[in-house]
C-alpha positions as CSV (number, residue, x, y, z in Angstrom):
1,X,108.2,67.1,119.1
2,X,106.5,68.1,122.5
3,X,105.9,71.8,123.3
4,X,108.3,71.6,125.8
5,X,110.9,70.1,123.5
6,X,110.2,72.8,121.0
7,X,110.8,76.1,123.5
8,X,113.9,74.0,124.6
9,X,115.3,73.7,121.2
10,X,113.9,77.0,120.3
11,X,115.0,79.0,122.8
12,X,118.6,77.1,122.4
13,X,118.7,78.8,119.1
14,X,117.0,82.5,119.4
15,X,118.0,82.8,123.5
16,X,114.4,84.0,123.7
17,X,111.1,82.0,124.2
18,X,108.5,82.0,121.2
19,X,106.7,84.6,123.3
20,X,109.8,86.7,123.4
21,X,110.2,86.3,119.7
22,X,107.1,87.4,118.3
23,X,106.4,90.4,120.8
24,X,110.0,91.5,119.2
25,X,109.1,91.3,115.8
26,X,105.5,92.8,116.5
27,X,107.5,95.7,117.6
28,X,110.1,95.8,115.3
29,X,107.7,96.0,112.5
30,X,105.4,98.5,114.5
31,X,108.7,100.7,114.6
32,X,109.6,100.3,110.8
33,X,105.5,101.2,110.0
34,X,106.1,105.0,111.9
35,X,109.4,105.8,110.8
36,X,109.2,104.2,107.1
37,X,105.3,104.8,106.3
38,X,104.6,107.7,109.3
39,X,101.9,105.6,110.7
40,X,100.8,107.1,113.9
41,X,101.7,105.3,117.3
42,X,97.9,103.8,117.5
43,X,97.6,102.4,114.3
44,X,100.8,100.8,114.6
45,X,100.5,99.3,117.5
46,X,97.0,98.2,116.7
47,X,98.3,96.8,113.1
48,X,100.7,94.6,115.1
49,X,98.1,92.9,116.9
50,X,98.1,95.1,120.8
51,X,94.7,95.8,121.9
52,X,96.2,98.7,124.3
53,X,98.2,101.6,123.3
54,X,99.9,101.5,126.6
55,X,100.6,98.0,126.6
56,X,102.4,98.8,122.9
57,X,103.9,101.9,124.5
58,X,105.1,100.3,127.9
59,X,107.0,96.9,126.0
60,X,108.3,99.6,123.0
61,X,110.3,101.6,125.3
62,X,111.5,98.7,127.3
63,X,113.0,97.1,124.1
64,X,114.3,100.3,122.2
65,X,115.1,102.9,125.7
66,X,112.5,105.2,124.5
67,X,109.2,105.8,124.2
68,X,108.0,105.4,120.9
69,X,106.9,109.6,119.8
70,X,110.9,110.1,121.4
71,X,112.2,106.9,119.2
72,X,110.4,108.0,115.8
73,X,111.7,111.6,116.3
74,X,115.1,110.8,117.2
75,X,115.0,108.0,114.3
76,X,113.9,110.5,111.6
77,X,116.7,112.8,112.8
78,X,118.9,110.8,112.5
79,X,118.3,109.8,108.9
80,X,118.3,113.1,107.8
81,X,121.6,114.5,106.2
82,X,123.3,117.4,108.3
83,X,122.4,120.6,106.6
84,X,125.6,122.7,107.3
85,X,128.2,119.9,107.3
86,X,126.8,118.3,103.7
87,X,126.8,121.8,102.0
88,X,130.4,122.3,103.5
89,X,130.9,118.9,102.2
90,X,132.4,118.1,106.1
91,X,129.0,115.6,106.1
């Protein structure tokens, strides 16, 4: 199969490029590393293979709306169970 034919078909299937696809998971795994493992924004950016932190930070809050200190804060509240509403057992 050409390399043409191959981003044609794949493309068909994912509607992204190969590019598009990996960038996405680098980033989705960059985001499970902080909020799962607290790695810091640095490490997890370099882990997933970016050489600049601003780079990571730039493409990161293009593809989840926030940067990613904003993401990982909001993401960790979120997971959290609401402290009044569980003990009033409204949670």
């Amino acid at each position: 199969m050409s390399v043409s034919s191959f981003h044609e078909h794949f493309r068909a299937v994912t509607s992204l490029t190969p590019l598009q696809f990996q960038k996405q998971l680098r980033l989705i795994e960059a985001r499970r590393m902080m909020i799962a493992e607290g790695e810091t924004i640095s490490n997890a950016a370099y882990a997933v293979g970016y050489e600049s932190v601003s780079q990571f930070t730039r493409e990161y809050g293009r593809m989840f709306g926030l940067p990613p200190a904003r993401d990982v804060r909001a993401a960790k509240v979120r997971m959290q169970p609401s402290s009044g509403l569980v003990a009033a057992g409204l949670g």
